[in-house]
N, C-alpha and C positions, 0 to 999 in steps of 0.2 A: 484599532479594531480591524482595519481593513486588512493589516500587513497578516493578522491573526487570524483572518477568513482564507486570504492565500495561502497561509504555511500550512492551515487544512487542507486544504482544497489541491496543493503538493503532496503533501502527506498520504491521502485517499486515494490518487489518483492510478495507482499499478490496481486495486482490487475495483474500483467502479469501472476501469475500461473492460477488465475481464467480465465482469456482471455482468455490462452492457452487451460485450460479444457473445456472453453466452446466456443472452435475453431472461439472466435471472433478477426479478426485482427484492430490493432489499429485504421489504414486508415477508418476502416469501420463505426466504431462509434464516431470516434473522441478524442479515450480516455476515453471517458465518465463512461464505466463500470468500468475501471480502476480506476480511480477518486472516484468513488463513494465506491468500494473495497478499496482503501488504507484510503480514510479518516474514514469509517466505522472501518477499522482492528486496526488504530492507536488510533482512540481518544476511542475507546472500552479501549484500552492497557494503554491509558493517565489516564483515568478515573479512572481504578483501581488501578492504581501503586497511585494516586492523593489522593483515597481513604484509602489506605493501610496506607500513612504517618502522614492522617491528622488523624488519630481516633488511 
């Protein structure tokens, strides 16, 4: 369970640090900046690594 609270807590970590910088708390938007911050930081990170294999 503990390995499974880290690979969150990995996972979250590009859209809470942006939250935090830009002092918006979760309750207030819904998540939403978060959301939009982790799938932007991942699939940017998918894309290249995706890139990097196929060529």
């Amino acid at each position: 369970m503990i390995i499974l609270k880290m690979a969150l807590s990995l996972f979250l970590w590009p859209g809470n640090a942006i939250s935090r910088a830009l002092s918006i708390n979760i309750s207030e938007d819904g998540g939403q900046v978060r959301s939009l911050v982790n799938g932007l930081f991942w699939g940017t990170l998918l894309l290249i690594v995706a890139l990097i294999f196929h060529g």
